[in-house]
C-alpha positions as CSV (number, residue, x, y, z in Angstrom):
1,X,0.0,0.0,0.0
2,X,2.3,2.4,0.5
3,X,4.2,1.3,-1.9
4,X,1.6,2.2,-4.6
5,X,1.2,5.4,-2.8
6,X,4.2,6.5,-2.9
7,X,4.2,5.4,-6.9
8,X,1.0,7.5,-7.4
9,X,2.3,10.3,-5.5
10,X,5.2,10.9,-7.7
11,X,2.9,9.6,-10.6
12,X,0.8,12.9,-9.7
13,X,3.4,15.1,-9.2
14,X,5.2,14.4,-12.2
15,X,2.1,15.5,-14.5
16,X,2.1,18.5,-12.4
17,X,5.6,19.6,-13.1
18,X,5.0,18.8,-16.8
19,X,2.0,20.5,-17.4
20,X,3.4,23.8,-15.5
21,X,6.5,23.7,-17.4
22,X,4.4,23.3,-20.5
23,X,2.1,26.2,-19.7
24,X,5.3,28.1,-19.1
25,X,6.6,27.9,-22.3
26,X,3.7,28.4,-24.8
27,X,1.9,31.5,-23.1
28,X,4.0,34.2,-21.3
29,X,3.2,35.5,-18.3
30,X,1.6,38.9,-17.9
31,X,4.5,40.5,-15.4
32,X,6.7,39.4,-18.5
33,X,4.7,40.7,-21.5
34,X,4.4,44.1,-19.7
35,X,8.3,44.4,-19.0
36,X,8.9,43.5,-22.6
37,X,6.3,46.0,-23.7
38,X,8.0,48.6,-21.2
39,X,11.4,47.9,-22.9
40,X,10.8,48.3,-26.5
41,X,8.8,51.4,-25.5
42,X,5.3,49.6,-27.0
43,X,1.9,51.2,-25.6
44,X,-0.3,48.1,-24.4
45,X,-3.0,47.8,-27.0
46,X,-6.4,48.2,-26.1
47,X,-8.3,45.1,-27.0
48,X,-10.5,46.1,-30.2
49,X,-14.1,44.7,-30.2
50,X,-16.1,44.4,-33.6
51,X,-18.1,47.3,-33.9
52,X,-20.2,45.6,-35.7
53,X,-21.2,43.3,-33.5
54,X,-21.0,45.8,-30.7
55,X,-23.5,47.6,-32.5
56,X,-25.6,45.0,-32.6
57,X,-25.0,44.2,-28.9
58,X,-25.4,47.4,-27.7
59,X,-27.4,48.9,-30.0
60,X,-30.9,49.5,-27.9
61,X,-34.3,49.6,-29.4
62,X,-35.3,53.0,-29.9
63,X,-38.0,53.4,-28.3
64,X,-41.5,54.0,-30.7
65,X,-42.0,57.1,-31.2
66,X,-45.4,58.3,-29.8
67,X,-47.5,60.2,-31.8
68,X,-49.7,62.8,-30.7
69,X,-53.1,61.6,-30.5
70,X,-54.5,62.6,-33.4
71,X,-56.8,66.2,-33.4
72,X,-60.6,64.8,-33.3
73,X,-61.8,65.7,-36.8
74,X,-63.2,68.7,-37.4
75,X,-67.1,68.4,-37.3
76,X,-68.6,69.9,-40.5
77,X,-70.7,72.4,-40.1
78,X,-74.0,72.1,-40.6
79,X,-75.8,74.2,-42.7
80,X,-79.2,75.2,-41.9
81,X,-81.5,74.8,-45.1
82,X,-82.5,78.3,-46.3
83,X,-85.7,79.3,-44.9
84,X,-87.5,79.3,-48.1
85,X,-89.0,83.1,-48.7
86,X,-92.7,83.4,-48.4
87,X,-94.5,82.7,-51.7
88,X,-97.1,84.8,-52.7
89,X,-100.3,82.6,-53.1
90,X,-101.2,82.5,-56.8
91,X,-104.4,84.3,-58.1
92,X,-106.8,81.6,-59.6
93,X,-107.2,82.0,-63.4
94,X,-109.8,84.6,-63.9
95,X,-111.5,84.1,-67.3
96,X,-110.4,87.2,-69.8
97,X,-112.9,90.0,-70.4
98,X,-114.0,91.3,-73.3
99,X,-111.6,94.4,-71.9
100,X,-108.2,91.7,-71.7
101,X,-108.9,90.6,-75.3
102,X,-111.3,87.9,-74.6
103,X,-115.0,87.2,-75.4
104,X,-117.3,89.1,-73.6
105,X,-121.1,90.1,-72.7
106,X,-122.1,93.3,-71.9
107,X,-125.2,94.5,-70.9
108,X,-126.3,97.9,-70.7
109,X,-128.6,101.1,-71.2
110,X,-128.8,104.4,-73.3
111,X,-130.8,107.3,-73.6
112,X,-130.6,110.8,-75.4
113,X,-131.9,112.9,-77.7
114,X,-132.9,112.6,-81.8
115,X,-132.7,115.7,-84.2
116,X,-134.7,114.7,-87.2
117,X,-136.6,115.2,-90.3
118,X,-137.9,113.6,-93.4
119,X,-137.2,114.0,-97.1
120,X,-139.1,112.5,-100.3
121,X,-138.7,113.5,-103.8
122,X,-142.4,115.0,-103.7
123,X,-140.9,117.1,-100.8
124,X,-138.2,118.5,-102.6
125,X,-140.5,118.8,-106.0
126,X,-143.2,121.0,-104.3
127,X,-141.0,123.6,-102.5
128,X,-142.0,122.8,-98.7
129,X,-139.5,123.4,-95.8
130,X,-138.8,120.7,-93.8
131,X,-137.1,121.7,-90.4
132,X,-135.5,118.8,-87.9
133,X,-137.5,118.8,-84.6
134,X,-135.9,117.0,-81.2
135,X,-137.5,113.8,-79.9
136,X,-135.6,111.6,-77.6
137,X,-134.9,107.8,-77.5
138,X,-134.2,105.4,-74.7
139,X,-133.4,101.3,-74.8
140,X,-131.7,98.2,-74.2
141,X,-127.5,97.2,-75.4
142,X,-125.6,94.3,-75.3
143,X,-122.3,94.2,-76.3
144,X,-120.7,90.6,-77.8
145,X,-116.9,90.5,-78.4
146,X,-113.3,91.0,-77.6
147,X,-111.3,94.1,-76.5
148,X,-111.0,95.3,-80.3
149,X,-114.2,93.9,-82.1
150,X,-117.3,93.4,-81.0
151,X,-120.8,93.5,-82.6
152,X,-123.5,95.6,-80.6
153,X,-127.5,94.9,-80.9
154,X,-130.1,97.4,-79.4
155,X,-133.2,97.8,-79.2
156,X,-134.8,101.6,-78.8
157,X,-138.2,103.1,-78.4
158,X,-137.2,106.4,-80.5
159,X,-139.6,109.4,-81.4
160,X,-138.9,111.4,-84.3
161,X,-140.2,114.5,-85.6
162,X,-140.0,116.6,-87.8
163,X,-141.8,120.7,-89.3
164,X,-143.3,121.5,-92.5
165,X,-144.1,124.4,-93.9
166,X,-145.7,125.5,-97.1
167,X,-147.8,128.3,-98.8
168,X,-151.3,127.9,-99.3
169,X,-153.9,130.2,-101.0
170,X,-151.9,132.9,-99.6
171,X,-152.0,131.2,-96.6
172,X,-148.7,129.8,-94.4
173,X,-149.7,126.1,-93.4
174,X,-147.1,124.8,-90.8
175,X,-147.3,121.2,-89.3
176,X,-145.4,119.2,-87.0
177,X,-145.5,115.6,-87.1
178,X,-144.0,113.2,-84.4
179,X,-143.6,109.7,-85.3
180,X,-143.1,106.8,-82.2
181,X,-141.5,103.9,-83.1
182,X,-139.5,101.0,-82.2
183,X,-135.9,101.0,-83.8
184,X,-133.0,98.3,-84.0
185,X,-129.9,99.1,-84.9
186,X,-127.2,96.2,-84.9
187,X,-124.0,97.6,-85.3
188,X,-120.2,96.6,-85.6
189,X,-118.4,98.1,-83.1
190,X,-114.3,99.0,-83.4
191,X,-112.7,100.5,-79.8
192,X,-109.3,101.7,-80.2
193,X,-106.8,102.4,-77.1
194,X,-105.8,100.1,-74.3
195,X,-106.2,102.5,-71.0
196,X,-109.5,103.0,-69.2
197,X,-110.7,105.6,-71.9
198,X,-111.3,104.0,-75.5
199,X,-112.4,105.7,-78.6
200,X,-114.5,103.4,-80.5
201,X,-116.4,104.0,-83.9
202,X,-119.3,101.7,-85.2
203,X,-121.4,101.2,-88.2
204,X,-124.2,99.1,-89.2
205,X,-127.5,99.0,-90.3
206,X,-130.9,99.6,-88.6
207,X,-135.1,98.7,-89.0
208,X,-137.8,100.7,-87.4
209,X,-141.2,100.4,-87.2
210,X,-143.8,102.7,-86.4
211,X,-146.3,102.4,-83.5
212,X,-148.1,106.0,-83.5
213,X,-148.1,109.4,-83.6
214,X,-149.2,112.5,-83.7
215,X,-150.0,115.2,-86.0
216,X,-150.6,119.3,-85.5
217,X,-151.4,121.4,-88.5
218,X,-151.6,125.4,-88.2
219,X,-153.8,127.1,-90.9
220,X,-154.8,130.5,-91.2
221,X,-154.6,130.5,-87.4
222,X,-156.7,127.6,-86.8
223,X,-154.4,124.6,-85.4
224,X,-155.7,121.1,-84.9
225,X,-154.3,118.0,-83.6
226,X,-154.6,114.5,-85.2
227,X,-153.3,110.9,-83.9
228,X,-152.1,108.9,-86.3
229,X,-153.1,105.8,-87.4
230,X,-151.7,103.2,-89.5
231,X,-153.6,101.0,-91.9
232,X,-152.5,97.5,-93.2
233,X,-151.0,99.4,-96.4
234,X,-149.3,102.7,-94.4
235,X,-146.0,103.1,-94.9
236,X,-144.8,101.5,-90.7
237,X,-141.7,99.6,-91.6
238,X,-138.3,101.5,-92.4
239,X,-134.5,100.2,-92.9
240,X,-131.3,102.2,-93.7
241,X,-128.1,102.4,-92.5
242,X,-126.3,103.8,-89.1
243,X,-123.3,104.7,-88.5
244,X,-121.3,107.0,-85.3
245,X,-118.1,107.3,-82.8
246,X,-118.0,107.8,-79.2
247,X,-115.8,107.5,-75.9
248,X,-116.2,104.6,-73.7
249,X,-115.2,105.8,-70.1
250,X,-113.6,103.0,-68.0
251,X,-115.8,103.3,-64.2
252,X,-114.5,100.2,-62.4
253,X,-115.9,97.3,-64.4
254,X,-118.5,99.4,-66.0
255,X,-118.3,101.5,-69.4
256,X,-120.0,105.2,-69.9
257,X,-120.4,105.8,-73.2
258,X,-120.9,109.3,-75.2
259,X,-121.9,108.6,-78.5
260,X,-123.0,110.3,-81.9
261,X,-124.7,108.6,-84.9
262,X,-126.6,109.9,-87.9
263,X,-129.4,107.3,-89.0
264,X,-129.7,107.4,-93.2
265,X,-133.3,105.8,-94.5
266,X,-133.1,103.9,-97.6
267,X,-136.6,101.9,-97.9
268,X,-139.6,101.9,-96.4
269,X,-142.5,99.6,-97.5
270,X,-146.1,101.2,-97.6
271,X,-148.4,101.3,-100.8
272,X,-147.8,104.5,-102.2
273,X,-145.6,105.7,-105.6
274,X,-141.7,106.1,-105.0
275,X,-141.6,109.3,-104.9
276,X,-144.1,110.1,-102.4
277,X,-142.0,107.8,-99.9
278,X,-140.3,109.4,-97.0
279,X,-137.2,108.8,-95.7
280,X,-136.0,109.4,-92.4
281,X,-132.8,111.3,-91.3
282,X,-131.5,111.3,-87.7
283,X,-129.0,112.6,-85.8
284,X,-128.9,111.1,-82.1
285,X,-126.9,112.0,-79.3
286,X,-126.8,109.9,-76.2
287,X,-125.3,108.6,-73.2
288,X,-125.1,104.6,-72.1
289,X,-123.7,102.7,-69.7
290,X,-122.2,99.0,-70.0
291,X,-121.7,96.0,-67.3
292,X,-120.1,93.2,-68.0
293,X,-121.8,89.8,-67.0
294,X,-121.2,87.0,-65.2
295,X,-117.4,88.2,-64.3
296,X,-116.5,88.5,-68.4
């Protein structure tokens, strides 16, 4: 035993030695390698690390950059809806007068005065004066038409009269003579201007036929009075024509009218020769008023 201790204890010591002594040799000491860098005046170098990989060991994660918490976006405004502007309410259609250029019906009266007298050929071929007398006439108008044209029916209770005078036996004989009748004129009517006021002008033709009469006679002072009557074969019916101007006066929706006309017989029936026929001839003067109906 101790023998084989002894052997094993110089055994181990022997490695010992050899692996010193072996160490000794292939890597110098530090004392030594700092005296030999001391003598041949060498600075100790400082041990160089990659920078590399020092970089990517030391680099550190930068850290994230925070952004701002973003502005809450702006709400748009909201924009009101325009108030819409009050609307005037629209007029219902109104149908167009006979004053706005549409058809029409007008309704109306006139009145006035006649300045008349008679003529004949047997008148003129026996030398007796016939002086115009004044009556008067009064009666019914409609109106049918547009703002322009329009055609105009009436119908008139109209006196006429009329003076004679002639020589007989050395004697004056004067006589009046007033003739009642019922006249209708139907005229075409033309107004003219686009105001209130409008000029119009109208021609046409008319019929009259006599009711009565009367007749006064003057002779050598003595003056008598007759009514006149008419037989189947007197001389009643009479036609000719008319024609006149006048102002219509606007007065709301109503017209005035100032009118003229001169009335022109032409025929007459009765049984008697041609030249014993009388004719009338009229000048009237009157004043009228027109309404339109039913909102026309």
């Amino acid at each position: 035993m101790n023998k084989l201790s002894t052997l094993l204890l110089c055994a181990a010591l022997f490695v010992t030695g050899f692996s010193q002594t072996t160490l000794a040799q292939t890597q110098p000491t530090p004392s030594m390698q700092e005296q030999y860098d001391k003598l041949h005046g060498i600075k100790p170098k400082t041990p160089t690390t990659d920078k590399s990989k020092e970089k990517t060991k030391t680099t550190t994660q930068k850290p994230e950059k925070t952004t701002a918490p973003s502005k809450p976006p702006k709400q748009a405004k909201t924009v009101e809806p325009a108030k819409p502007k009050p609307t005037k309410p629209i007029p219902a259609p109104v149908p167009a007068t006979a004053s706005e250029g549409g058809f029409g019906v007008k309704v109306g009266l006139r009145g006035g005065a006649n300045y008349s007298s008679i003529t004949s050929d047997a008148i003129k071929a026996s030398g007796i004066t016939v002086d115009p007398l004044l009556g008067y006439h009064g009666g019914l108008v409609v109106e049918l038409g547009g703002k322009t044209f329009s055609v105009q029916p009436e119908i008139l209770y109209s006196q006429t009269a009329y003076k004679i005078s002639a020589s007989q036996a050395g004697s004056l004989l004067v006589g009046e003579s007033r003739l009642n009748s019922v006249t209708v004129p139907l005229l075409f009517k033309v107004s003219l201007g686009n105001g209130p006021t409008k000029f119009f002008i109208n021609a046409g033709g008319f019929g009259s036929y006599a009711l009565s009469g009367k007749a006064k006679t003057t002779f050598s002072g003595i003056t008598t009075t007759t009514d006149l009557k008419f037989d189947s074969g007197d001389q009643r019916l009479e036609y000719g024509a008319v024609g006149g101007a006048g102002v219509a006066l606007g007065l709301g929706r109503a017209q005035l009218l100032i009118e003229g006309r001169y009335y022109y017989g032409l025929g007459s029936n009765g049984d008697v020769p041609a030249a014993s026929k009388m004719f009338t001839r009229n000048i009237q003067g009157s004043v009228g008023l027109l309404i339109p109906l039913g909102g026309n």
